[in-house]
Biopython code that builds the backbone (N, CA, C, O; Angstrom):
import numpy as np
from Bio.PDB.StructureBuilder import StructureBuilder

atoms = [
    (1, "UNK", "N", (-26.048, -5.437, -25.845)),
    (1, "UNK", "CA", (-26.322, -4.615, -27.003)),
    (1, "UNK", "C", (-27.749, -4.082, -26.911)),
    (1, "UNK", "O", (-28.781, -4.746, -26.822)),
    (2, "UNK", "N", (-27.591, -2.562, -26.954)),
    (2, "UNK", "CA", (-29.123, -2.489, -27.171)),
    (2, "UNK", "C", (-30.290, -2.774, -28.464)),
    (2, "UNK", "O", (-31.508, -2.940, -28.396)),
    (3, "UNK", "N", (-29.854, -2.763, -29.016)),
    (3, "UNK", "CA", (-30.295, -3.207, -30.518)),
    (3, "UNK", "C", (-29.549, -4.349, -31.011)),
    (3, "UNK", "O", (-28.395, -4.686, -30.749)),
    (4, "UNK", "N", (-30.487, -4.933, -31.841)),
    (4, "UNK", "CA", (-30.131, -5.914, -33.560)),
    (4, "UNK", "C", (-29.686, -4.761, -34.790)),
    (4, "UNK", "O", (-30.606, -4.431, -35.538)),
    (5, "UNK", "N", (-28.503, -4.216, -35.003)),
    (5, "UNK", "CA", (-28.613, -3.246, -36.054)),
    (5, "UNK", "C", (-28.345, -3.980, -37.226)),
    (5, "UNK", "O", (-28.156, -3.220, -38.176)),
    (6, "UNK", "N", (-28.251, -5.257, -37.536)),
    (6, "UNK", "CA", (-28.380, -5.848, -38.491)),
    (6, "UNK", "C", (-29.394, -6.221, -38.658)),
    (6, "UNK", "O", (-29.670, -6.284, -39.856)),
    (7, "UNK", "N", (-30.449, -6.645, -37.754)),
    (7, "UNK", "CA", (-31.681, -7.282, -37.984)),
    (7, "UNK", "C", (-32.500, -5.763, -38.504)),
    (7, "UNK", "O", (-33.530, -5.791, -39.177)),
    (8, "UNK", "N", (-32.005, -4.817, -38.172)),
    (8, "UNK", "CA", (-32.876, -3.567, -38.524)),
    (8, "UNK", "C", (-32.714, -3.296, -39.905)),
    (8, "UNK", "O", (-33.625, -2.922, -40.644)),
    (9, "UNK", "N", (-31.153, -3.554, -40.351)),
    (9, "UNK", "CA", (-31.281, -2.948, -41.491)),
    (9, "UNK", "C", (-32.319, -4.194, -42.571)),
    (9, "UNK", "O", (-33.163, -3.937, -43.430)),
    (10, "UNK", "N", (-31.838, -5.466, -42.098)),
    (10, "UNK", "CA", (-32.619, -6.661, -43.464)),
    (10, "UNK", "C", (-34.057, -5.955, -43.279)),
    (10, "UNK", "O", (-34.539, -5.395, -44.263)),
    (11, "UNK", "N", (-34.913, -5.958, -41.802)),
    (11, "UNK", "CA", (-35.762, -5.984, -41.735)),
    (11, "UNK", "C", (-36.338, -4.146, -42.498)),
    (11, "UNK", "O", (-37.358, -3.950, -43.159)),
    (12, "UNK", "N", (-35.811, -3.622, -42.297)),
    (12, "UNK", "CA", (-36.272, -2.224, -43.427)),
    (12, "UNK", "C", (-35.676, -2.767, -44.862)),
    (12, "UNK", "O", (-36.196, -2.737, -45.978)),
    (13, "UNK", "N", (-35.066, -3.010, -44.658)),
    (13, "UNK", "CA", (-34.717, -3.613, -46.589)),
    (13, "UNK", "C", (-35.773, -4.580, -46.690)),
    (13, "UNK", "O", (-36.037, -4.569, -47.892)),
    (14, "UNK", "N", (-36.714, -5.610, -45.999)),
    (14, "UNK", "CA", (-37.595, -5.689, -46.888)),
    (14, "UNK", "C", (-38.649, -4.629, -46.597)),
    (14, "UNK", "O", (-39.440, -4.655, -47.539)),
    (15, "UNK", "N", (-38.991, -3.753, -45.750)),
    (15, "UNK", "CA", (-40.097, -3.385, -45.621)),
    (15, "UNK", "C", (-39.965, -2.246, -46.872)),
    (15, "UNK", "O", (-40.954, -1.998, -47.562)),
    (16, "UNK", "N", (-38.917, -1.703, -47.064)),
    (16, "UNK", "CA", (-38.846, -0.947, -47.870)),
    (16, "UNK", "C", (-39.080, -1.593, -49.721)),
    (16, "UNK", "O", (-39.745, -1.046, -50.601)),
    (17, "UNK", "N", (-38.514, -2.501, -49.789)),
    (17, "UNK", "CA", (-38.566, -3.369, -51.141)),
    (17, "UNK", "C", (-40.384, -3.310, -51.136)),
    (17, "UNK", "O", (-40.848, -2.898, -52.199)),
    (18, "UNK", "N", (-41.205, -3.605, -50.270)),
    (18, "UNK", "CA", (-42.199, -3.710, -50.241)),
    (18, "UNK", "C", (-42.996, -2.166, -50.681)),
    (18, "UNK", "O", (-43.953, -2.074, -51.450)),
    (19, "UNK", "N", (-42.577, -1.469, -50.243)),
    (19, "UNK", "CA", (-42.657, -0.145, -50.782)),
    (19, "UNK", "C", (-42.363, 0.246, -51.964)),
    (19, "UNK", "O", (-43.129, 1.035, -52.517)),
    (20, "UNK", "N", (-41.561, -0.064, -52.419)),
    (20, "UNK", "CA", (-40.941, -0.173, -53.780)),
    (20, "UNK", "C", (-41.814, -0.934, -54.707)),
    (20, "UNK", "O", (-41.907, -0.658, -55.903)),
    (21, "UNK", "N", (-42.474, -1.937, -54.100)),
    (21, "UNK", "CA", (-43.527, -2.195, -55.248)),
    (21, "UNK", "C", (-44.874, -1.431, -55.687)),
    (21, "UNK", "O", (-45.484, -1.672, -56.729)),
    (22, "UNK", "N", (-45.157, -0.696, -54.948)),
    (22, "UNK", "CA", (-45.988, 0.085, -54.993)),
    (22, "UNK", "C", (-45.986, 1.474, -55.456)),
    (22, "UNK", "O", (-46.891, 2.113, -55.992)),
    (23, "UNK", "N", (-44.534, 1.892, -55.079)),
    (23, "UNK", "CA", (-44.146, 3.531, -56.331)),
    (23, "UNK", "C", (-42.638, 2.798, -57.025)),
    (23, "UNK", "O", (-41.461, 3.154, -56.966)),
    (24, "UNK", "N", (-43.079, 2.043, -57.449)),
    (24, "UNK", "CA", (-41.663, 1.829, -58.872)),
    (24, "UNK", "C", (-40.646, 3.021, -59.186)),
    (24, "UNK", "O", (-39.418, 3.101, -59.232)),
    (25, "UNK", "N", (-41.578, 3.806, -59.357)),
    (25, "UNK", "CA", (-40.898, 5.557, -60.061)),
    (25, "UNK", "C", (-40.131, 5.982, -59.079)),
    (25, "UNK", "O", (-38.914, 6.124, -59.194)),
    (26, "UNK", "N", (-41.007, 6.294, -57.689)),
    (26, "UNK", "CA", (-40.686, 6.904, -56.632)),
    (26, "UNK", "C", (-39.373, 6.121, -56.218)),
    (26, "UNK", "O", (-38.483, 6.917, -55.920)),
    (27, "UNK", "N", (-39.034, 4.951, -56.124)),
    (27, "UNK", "CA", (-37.860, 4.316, -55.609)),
    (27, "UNK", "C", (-36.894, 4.222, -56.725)),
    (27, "UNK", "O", (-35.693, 4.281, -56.464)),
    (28, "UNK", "N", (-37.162, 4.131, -57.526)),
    (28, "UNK", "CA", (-36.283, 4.191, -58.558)),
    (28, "UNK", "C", (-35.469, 5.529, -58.400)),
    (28, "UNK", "O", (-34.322, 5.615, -57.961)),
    (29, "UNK", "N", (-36.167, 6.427, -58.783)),
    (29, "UNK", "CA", (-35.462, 8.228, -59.196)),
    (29, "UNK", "C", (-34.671, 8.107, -57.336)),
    (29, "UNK", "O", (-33.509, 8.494, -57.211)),
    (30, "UNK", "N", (-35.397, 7.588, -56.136)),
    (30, "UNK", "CA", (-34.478, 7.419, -54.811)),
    (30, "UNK", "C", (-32.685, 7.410, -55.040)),
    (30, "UNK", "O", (-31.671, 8.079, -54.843)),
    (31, "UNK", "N", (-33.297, 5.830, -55.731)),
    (31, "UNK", "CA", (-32.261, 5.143, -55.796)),
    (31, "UNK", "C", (-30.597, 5.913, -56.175)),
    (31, "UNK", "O", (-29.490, 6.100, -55.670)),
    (32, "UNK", "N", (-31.484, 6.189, -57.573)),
    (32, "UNK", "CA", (-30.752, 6.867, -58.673)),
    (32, "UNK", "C", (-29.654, 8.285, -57.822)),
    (32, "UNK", "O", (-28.448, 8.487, -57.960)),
    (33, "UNK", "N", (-30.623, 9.004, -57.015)),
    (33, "UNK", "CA", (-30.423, 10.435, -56.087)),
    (33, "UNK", "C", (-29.165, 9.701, -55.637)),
    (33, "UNK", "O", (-28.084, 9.840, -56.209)),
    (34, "UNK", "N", (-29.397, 8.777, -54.400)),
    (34, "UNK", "CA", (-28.861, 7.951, -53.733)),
    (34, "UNK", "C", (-27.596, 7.889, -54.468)),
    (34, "UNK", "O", (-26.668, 8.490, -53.926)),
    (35, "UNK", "N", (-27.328, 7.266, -55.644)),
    (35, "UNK", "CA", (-26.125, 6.978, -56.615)),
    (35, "UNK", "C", (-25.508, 8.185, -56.606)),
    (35, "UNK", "O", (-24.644, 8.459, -55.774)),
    (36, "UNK", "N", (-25.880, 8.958, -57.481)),
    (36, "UNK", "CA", (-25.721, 10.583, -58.086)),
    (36, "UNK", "C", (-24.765, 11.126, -56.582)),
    (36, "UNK", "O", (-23.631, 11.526, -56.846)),
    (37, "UNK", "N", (-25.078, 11.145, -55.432)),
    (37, "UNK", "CA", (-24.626, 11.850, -53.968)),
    (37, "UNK", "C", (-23.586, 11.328, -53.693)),
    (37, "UNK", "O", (-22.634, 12.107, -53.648)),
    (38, "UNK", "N", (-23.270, 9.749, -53.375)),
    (38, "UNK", "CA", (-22.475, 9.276, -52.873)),
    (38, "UNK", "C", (-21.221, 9.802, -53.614)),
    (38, "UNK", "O", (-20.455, 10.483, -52.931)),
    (39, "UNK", "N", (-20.858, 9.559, -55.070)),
    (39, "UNK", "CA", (-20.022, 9.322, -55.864)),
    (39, "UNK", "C", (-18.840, 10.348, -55.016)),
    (39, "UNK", "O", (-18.963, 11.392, -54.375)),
    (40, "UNK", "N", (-17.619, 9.445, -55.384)),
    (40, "UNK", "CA", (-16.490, 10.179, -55.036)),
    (40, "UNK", "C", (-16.066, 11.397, -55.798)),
    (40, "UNK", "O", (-16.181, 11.272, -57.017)),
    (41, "UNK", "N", (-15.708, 12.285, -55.467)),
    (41, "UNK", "CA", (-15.672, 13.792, -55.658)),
    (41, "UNK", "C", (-14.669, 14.402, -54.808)),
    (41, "UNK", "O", (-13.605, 13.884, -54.470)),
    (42, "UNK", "N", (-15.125, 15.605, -54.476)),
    (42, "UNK", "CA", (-14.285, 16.616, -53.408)),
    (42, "UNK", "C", (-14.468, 15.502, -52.258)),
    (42, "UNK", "O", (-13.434, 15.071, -51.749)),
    (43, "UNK", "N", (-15.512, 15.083, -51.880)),
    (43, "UNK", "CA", (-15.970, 14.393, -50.776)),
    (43, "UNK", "C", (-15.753, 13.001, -50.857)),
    (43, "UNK", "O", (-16.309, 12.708, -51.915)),
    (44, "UNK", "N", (-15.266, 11.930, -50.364)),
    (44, "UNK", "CA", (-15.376, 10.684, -50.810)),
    (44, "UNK", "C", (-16.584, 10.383, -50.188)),
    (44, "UNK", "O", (-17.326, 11.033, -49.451)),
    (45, "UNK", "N", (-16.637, 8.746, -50.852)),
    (45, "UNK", "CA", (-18.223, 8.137, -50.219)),
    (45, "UNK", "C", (-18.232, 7.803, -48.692)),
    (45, "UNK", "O", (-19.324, 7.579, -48.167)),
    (46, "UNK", "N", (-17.403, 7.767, -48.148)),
    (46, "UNK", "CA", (-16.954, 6.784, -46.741)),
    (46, "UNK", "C", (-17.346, 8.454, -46.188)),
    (46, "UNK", "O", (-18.326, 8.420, -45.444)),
    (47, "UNK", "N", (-16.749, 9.987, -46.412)),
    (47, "UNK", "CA", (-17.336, 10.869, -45.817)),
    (47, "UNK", "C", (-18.764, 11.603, -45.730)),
    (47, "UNK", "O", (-19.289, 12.308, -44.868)),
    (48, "UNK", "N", (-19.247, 11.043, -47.240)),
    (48, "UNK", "CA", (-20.721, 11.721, -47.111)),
    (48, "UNK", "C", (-21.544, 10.706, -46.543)),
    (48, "UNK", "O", (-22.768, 10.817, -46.480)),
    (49, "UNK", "N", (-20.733, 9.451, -46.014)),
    (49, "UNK", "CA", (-21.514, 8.564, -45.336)),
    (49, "UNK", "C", (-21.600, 8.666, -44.131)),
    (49, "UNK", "O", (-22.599, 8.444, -43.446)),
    (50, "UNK", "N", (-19.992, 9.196, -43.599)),
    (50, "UNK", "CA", (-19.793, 10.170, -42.008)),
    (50, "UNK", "C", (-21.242, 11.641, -42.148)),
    (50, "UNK", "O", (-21.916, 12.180, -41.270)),
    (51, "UNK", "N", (-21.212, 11.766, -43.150)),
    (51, "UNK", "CA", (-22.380, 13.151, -43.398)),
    (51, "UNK", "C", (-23.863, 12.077, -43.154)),
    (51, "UNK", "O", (-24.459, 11.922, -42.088)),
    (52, "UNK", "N", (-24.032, 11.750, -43.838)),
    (52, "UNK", "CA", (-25.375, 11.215, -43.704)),
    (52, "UNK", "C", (-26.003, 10.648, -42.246)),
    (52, "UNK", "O", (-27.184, 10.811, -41.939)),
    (53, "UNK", "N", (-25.041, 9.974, -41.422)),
    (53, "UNK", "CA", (-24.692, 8.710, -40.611)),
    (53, "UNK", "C", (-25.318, 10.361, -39.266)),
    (53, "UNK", "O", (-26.252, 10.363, -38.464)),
    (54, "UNK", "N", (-24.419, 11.353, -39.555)),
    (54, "UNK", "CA", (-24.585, 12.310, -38.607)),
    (54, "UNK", "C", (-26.005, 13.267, -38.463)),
    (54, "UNK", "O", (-26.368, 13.764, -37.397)),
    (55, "UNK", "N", (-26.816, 13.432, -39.930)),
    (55, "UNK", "CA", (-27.730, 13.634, -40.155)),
    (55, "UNK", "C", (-28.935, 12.615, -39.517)),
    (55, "UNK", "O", (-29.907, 12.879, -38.810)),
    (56, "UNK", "N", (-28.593, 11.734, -39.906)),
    (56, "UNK", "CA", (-29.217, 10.401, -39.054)),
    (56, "UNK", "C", (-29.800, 10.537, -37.704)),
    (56, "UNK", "O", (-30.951, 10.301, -37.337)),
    (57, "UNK", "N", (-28.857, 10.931, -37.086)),
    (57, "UNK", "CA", (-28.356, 11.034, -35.592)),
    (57, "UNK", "C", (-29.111, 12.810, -35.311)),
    (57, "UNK", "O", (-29.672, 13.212, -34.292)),
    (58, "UNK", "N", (-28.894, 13.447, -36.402)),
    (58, "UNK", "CA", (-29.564, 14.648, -35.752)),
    (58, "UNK", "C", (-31.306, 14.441, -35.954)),
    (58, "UNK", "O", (-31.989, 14.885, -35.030)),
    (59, "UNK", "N", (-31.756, 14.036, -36.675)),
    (59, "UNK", "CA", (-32.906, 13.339, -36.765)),
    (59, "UNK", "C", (-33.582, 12.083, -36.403)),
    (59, "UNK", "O", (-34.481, 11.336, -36.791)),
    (60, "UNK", "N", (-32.606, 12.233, -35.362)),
    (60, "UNK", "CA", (-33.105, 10.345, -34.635)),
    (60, "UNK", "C", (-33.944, 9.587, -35.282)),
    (60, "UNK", "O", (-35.086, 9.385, -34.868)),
    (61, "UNK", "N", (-33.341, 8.938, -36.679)),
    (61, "UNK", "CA", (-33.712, 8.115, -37.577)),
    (61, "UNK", "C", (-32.779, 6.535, -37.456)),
    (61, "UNK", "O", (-31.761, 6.173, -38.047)),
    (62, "UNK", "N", (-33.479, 5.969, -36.615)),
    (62, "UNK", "CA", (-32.768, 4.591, -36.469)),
    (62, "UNK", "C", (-32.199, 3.890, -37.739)),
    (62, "UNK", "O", (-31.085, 3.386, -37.890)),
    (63, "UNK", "N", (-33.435, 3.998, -38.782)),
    (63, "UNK", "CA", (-33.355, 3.286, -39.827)),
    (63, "UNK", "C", (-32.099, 4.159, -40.664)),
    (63, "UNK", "O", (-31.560, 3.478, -41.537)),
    (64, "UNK", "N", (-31.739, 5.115, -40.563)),
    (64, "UNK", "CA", (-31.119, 5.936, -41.148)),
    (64, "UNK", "C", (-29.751, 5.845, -40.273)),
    (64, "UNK", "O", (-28.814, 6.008, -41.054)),
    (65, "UNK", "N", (-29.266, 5.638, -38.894)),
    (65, "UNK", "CA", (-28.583, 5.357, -38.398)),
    (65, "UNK", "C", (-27.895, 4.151, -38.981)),
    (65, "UNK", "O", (-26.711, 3.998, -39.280)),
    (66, "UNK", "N", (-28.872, 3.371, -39.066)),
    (66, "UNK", "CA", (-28.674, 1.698, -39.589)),
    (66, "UNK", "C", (-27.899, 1.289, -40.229)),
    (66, "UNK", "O", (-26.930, 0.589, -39.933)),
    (67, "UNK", "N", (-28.395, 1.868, -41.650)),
    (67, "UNK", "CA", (-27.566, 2.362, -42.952)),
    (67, "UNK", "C", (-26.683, 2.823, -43.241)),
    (67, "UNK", "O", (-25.916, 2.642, -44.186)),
    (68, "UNK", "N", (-26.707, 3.609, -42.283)),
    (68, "UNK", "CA", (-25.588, 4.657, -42.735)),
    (68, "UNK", "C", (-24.230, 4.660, -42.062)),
    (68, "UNK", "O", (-23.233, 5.268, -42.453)),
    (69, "UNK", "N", (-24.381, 3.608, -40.604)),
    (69, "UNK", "CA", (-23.306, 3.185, -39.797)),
    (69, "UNK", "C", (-22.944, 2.001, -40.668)),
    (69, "UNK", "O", (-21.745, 2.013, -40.947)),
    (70, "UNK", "N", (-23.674, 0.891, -41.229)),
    (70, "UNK", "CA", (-23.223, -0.097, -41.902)),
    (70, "UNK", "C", (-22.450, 0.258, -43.032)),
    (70, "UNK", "O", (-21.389, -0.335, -43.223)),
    (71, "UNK", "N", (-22.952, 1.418, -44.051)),
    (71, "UNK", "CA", (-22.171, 1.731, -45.380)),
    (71, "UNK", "C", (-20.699, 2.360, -44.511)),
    (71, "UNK", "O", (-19.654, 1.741, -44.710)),
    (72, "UNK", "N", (-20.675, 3.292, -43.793)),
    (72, "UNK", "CA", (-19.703, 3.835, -43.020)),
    (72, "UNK", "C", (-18.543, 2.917, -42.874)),
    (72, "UNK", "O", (-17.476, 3.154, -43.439)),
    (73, "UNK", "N", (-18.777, 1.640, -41.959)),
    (73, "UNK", "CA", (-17.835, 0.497, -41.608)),
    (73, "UNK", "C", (-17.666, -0.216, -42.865)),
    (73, "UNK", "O", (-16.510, -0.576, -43.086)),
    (74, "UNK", "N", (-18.619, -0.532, -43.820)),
    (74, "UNK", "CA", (-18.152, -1.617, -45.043)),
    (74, "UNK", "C", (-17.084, 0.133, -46.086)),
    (74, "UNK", "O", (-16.954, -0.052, -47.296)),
    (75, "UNK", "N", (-16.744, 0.932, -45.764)),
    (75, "UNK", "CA", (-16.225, 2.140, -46.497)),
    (75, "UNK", "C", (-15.027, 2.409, -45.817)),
    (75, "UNK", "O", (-14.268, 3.305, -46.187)),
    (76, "UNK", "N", (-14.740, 1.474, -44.553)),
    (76, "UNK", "CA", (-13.232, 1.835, -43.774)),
    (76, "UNK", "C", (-13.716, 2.775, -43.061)),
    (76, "UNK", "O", (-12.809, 3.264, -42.387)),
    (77, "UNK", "N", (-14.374, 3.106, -42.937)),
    (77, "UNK", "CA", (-14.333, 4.400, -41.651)),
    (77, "UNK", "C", (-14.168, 3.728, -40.368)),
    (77, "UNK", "O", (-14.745, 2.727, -39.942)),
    (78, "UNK", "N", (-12.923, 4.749, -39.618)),
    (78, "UNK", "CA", (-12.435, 4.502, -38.417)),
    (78, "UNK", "C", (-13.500, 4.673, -36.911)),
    (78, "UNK", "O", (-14.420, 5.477, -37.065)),
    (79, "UNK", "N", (-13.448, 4.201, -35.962)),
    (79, "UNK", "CA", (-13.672, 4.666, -34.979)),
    (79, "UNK", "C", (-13.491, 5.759, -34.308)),
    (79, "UNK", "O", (-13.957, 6.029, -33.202)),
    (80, "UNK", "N", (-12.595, 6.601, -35.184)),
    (80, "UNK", "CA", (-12.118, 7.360, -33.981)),
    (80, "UNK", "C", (-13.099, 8.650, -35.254)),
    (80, "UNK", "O", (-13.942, 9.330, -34.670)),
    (81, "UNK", "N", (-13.008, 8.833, -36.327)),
    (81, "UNK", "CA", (-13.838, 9.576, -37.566)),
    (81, "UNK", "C", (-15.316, 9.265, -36.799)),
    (81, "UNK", "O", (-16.005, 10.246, -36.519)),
    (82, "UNK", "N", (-15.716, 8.177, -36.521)),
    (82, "UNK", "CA", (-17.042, 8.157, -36.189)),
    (82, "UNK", "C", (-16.825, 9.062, -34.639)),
    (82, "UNK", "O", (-17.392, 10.140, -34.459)),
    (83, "UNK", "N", (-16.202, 8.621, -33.922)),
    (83, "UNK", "CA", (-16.227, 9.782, -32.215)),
    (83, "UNK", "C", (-16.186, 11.114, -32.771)),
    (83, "UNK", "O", (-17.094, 11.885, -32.460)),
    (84, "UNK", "N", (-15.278, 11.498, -33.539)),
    (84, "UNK", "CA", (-15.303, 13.009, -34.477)),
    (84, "UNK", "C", (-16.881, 13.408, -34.524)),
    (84, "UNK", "O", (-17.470, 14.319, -33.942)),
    (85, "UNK", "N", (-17.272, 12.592, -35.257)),
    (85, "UNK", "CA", (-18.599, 13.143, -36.064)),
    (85, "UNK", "C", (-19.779, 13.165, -35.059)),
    (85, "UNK", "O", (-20.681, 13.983, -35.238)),
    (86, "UNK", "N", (-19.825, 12.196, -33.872)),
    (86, "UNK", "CA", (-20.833, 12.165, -32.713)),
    (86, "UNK", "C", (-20.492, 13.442, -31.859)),
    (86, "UNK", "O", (-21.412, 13.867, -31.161)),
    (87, "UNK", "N", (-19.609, 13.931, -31.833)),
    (87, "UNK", "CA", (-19.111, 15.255, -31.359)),
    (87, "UNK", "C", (-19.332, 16.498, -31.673)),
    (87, "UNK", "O", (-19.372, 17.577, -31.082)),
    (88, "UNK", "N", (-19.493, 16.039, -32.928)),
    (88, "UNK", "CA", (-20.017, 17.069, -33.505)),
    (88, "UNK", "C", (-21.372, 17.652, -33.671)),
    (88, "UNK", "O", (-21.789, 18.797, -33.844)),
    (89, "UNK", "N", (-21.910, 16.500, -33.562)),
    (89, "UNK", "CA", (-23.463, 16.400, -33.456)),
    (89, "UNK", "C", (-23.916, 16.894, -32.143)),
    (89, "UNK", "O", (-24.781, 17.724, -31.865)),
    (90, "UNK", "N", (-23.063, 16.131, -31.333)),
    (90, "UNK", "CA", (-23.811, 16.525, -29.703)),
    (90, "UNK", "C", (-23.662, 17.997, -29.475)),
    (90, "UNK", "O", (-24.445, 18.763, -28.914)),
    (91, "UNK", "N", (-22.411, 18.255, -30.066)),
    (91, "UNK", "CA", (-22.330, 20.028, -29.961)),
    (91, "UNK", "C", (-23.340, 20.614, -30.847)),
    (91, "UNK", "O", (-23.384, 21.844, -30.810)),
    (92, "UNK", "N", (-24.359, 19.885, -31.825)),
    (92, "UNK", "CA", (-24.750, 21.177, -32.419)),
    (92, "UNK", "C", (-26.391, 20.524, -32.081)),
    (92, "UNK", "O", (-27.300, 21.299, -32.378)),
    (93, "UNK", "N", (-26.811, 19.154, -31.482)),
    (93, "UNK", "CA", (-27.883, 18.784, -31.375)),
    (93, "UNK", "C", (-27.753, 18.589, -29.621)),
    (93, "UNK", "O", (-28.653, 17.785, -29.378)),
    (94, "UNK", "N", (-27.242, 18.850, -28.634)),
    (94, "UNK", "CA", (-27.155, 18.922, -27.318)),
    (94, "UNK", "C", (-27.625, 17.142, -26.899)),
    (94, "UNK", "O", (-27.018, 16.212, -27.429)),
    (95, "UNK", "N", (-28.794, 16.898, -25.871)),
    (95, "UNK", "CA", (-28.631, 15.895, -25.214)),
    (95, "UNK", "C", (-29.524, 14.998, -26.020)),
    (95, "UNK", "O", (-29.166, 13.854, -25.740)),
    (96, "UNK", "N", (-30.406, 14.959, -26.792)),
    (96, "UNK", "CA", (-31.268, 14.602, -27.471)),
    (96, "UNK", "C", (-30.333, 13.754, -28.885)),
    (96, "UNK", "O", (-30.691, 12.714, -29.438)),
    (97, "UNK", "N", (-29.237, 14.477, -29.167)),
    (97, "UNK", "CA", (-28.289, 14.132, -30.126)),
    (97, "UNK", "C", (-27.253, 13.090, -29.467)),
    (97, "UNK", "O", (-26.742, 12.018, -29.792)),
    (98, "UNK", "N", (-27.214, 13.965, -28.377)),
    (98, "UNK", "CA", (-26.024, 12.256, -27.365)),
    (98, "UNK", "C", (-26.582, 10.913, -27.169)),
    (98, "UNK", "O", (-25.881, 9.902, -27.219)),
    (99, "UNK", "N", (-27.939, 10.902, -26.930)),
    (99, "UNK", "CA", (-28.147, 9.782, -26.962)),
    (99, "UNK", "C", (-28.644, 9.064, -28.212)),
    (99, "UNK", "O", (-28.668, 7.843, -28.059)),
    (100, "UNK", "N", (-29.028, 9.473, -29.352)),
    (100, "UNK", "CA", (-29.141, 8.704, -30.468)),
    (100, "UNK", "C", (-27.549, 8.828, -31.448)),
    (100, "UNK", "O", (-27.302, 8.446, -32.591)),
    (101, "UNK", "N", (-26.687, 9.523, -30.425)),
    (101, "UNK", "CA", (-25.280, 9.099, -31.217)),
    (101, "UNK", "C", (-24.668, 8.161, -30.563)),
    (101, "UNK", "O", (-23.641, 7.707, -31.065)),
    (102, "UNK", "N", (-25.310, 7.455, -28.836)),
    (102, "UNK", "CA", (-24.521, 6.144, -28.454)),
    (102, "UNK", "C", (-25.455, 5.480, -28.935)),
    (102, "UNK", "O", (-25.494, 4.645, -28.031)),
    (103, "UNK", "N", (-26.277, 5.151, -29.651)),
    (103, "UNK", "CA", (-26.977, 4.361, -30.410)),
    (103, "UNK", "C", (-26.517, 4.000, -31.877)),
    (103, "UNK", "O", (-26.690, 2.929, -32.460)),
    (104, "UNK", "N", (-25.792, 5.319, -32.412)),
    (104, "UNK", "CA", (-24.644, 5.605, -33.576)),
    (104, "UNK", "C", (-23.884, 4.356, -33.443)),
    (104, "UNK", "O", (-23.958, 3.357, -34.158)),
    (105, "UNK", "N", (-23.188, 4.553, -32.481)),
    (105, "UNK", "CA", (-21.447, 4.039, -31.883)),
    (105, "UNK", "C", (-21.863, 2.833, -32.101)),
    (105, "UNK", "O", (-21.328, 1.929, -32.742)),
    (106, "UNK", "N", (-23.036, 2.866, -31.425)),
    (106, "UNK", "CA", (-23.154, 1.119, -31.156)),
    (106, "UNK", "C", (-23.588, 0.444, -32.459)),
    (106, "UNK", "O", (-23.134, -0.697, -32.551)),
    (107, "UNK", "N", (-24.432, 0.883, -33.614)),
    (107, "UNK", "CA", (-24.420, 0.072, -34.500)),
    (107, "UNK", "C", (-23.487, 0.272, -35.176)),
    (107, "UNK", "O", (-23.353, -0.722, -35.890)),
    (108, "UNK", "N", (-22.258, 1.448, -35.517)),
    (108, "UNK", "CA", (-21.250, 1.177, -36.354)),
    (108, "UNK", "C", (-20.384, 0.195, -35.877)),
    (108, "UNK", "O", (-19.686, -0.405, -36.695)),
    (109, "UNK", "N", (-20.303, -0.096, -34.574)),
    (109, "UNK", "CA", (-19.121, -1.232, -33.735)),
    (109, "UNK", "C", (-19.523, -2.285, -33.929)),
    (109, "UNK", "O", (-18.601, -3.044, -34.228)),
    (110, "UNK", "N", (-20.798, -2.912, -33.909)),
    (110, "UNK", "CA", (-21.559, -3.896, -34.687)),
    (110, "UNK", "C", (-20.881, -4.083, -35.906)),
    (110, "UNK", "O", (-19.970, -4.907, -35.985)),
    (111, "UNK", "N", (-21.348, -3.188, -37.156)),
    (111, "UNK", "CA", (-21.155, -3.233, -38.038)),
    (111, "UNK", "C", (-19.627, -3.800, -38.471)),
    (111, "UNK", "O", (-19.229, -4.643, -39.274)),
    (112, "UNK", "N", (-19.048, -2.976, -37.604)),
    (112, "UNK", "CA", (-16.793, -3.241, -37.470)),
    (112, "UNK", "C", (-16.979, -4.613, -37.695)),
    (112, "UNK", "O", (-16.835, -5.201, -38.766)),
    (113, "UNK", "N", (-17.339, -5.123, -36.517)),
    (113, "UNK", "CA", (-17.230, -6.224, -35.797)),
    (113, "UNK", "C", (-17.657, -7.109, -36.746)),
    (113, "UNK", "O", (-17.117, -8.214, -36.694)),
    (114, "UNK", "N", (-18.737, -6.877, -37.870)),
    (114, "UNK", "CA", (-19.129, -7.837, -39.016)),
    (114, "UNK", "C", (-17.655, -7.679, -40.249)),
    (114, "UNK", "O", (-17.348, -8.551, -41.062)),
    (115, "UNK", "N", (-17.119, -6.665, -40.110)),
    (115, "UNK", "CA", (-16.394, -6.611, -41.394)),
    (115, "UNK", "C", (-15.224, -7.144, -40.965)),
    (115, "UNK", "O", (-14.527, -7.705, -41.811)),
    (116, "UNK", "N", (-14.694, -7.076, -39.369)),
    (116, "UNK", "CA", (-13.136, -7.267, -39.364)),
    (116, "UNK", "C", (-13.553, -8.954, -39.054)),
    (116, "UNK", "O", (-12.665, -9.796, -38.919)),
]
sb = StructureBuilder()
sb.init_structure("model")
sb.init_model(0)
sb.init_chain("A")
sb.init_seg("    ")
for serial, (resi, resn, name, xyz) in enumerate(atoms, 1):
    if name == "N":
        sb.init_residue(resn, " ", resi, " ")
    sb.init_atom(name, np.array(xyz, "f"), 0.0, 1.0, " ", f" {name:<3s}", serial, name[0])
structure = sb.get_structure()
């Protein structure tokens, strides 16, 4: 495995909580955004989490990978929805996007692997 993507996410959940003590407001109204987006709609949550998870990946944001592969797998998303969405990425972010989407794969299969 190339990564701990569990140890990444505790370890930004506290670094971030730690942050949070310092703009109360600022993490709060986050939070709140955070709530407000997900909610099921036209879009369910398990897809704007395929949305986010891919955004992630176009912004080679590990920590954002992290997250967003873990909410993804605890939301049922398939393996084969996640190959969809890395495909999609690599087509619109080229080689720079391929490799922080087998970094994708690999913490959502992690993640599987915690839920099944």
């Amino acid at each position: 495995m190339h990564k701990d993507w569990k140890k990444t996410t505790q370890d930004l959940s506290a670094l971030m909580q730690e942050v949070g003590k310092g703009n109360p407001d600022v993490v709060k109204g986050f939070t709140q955004m955070a709530k407000g987006a997900n909610k099921d709609a036209a879009l369910s949550h398990k897809h704007k989490e395929l949305m986010a998870l891919a955004i992630g990946i176009s912004v080679r944001c590990e920590g954002c990978i992290a997250f967003h592969a873990k909410a993804a797998a605890e939301l049922g998303a398939t393996r084969e929805e996640v190959m969809e969405m890395i495909g999609v990425c690599i087509y619109m972010g080229g080689g720079p996007s391929f490799t922080t989407a087998a970094q994708a794969l690999e913490a959502f299969d992690a993640f599987v692997a915690e839920r099944d």
